[in-house]
N, C-alpha and C positions, 0 to 999 in steps of 0.2 A: 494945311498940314497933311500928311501923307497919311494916316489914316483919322482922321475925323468920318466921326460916326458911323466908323467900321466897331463890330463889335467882336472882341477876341476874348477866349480863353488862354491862358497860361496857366501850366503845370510845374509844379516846385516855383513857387514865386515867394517863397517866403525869404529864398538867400540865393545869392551867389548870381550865375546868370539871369535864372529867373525873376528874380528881385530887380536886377539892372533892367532885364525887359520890359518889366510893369512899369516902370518910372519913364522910359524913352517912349513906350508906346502912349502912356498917358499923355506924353509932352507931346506929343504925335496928333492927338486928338480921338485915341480910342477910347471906349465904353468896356469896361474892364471882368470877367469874373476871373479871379484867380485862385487857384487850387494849391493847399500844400497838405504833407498830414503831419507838418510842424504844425500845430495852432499856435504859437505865441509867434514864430517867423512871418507867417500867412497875417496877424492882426497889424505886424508889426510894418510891414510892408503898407498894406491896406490905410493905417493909423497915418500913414507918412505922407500919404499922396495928394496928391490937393487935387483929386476930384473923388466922384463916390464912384465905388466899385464895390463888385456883389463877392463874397467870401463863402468859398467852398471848403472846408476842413475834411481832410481822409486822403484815400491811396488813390494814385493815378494809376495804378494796375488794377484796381478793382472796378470791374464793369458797371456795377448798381450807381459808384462814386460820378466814375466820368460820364456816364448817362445826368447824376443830376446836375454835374457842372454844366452841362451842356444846353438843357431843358431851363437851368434859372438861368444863363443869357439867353434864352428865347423867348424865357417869359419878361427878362428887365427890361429887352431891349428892341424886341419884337423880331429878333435876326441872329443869325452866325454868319460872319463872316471870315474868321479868322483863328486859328487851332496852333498852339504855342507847346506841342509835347516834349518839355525840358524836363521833368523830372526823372532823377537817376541816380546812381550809387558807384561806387568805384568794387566796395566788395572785399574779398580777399586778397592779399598782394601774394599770399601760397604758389610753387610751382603744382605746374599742372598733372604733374604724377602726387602731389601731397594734396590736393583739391579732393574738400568730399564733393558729394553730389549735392549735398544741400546747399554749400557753397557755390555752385554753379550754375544750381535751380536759381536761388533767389536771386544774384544779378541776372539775368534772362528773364523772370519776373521782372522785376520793374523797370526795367531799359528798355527792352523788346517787347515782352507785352503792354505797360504803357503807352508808346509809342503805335502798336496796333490796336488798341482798342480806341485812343485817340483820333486814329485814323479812322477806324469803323466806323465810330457814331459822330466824327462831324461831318465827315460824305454824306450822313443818310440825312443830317439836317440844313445845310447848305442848300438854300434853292435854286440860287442865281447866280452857283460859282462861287470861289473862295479860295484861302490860299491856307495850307496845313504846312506848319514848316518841325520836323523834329531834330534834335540833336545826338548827334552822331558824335566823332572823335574823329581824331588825326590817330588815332588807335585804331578806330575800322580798316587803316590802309595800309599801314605799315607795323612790325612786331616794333616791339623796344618803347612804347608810348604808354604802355598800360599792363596790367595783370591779363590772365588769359579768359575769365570768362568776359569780364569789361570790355575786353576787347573784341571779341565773340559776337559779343551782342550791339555792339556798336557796329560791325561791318553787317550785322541782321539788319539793323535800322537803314542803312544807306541799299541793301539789295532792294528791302521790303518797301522804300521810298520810288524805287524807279518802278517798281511790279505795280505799285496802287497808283502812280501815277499812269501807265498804260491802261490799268484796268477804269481809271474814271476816263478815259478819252469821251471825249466829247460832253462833258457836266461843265466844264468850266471851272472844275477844281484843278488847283496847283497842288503839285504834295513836293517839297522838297525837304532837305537834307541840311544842318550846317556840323562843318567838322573842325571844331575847333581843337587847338596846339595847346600849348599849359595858357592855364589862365588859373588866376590867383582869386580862388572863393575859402566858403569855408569849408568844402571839399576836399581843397588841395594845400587848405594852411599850413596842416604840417610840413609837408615839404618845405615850406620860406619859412616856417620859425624853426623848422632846424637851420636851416643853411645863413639864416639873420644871428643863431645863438652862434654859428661856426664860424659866423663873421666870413660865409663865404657866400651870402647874398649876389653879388657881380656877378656870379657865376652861373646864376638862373637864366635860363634860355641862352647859352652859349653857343650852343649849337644849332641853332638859327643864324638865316643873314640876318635878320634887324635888332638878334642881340640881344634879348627881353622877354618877357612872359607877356601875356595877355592882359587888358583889364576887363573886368566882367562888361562893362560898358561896349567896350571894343567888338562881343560879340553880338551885341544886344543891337546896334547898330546894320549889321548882319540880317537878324532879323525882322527889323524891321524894314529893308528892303525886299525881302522874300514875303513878307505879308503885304507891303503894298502895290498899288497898282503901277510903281515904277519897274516892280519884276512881272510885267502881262505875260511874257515870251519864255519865264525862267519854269521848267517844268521834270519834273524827274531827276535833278540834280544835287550832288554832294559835294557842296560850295566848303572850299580849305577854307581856314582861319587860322594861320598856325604861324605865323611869322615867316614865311618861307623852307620851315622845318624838310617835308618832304617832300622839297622841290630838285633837292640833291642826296645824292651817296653820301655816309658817312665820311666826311675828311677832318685833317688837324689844320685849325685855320693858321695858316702862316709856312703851312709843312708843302702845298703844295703852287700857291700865285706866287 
C-alpha cells in the first residue's frame, strides 16, 4: 500500500475533504493524527476508521495547536512523514468594496496561515524527507470560482507552496499544492441543496468538460499521490482538480463545435 507506515497529519479531517482523506490514507496503510476544531466531526471521523489514530481537537491556524499535532505523531509514531494542510473556510461571499477587514483577516487566517504554519513545523520535523501537500482552489487561478478573500488566499497557498518548496531544496521535503473545482462537502452543500430544491441539480458543473462536480473522495485520491512515494519527482506544484474547469475560456456549450 502506498503509504504503509508513513505517518501523516491531516487538518480539518472531521468533514468534507479532510474526512475522505483520513479513510483513503488509512486504506493506504498510514498511521494517522488528525486535527479538526469540530470535535464531534474530528471523533466522528476517528470513531469510523478501522485502525487507531491519535485526535487533535483546536485551530490549524493556531501555532501552539499545530505544533502539538505534530509533536503527538512523533510521539505515536516515532516520525512525520507526511503534512495534509486542508483546513479552510470559504468566508464571506460580500463584494470586495462591502468586505470589512475582519472579514478578510479571518479567511487569510485559517487558509493561509494554516497552510504556513503547517508548513513551518512539519519542515523542522521531517528528518529524512517527506511530502507537505496543501489545498489550494481552482479559485487561486482564475476570478469567477470563489468570493474574493477565499480566493486571495488560496492563490497565497499555491505562491507560498512553490517559495517553501525552493527554500527546503535539498531536505528532501516535497511541498505541493492541490487545486481542486466544486466538490460537494459540507462546505459547499448549500449550493446542491438549493439547486436539488430548484430541481436544477444537472446543472452543477456545467461548465466543465466532464460535466459534474467533484466527490470528496475524487480529491482525496489526489492526495494521496502527492504524499506518496509514487510523486518522488512531484515538487513545488499546483496540481488542478477541477474537471477540466480552467482548461478553457468561458464558452456556451453547443454555441460554438
Amino acid at each position: 500500500m502506498p503509504l504503509t507506515d508513513k505517518a501523516v497529519v491531516v487538518t480539518g479531517a472531521g468533514s468534507g475533504i479532510g474526512r475522505a482523506s483520513a479513510f483513503r490514507f488509512a486504506r493506504a496503510g498510514a498511521r494517522l493524527v488528525l486535527l479538526d476544531i469540530d470535535g464531534d466531526g474530528l471523533s466522528r471521523t476517528a470513531h469510523e476508521l478501522s485502525s487507531p489514530v491519535v485526535e487533535v481537537e483546536g485551530d490549524a491556524a493556531d501555532e501552539t495547536t499545530v505544533g502539538r499535532a505534530i509533536e503527538e505523531c512523533v510521539r505515536a509514531y516515532g516520525r512525520l512523514d507526511g503534512y495534509f494542510a486542508n483546513a479552510g473556510i470559504v468566508g464571506s461571499m460580500a463584494k470586495v468594496t462591502e468586505l470589512s477587514v475582519g472579514d478578510f483577516e479571518r479567511v487569510l487566517r485559517v487558509n493561509l496561515l494554516g497552510a504556513f504554519l503547517g508548513i513551518k513545523h512539519a519542515a523542522g520535523r521531517m528528518k529524512s524527507g517527506g511530502s507537505i501537500v496543501c489545498t489550494a482552489s481552482v479559485a487561486a487561478l482564475r476570478s469567477g470560482a470563489g468570493p474574493a478573500p477565499y480566493s486571495a488566499s488560496k492563490a497565497a497557498i499555491v505562491n507560498l507552496v512553490c517559495t517553501s518548496a525552493a527554500q527546503l531544496s535539498g531536505t528532501g521535503i516535497r511541498v505541493n499544492a492541490i487545486c481542486p473545482g466544486l466538490v460537494e462537502t459540507e462546505m459547499t452543500r448549500p449550493v446542491f441543496e438549493l439547486a436539488r430544491a430548484k430541481k436544477t441539480e444537472h446543472k452543477i458543473g456545467q461548465l466543465n468538460p466532464l460535466g459534474r462536480a467533484a466527490g470528496a473522495e475524487e480529491i482525496a485520491e489526489v492526495a494521496l499521490f502527492l504524499l506518496s512515494d509514487a510523486a518522488s519527482y512531484v515538487d513545488g506544484q499546483a496540481i488542478v482538480v477541477d474537471g477540466g474547469l480552467s482548461a478553457s475560456l468561458p464558452f456556451v456549450p453547443g454555441k460554438m463545435w
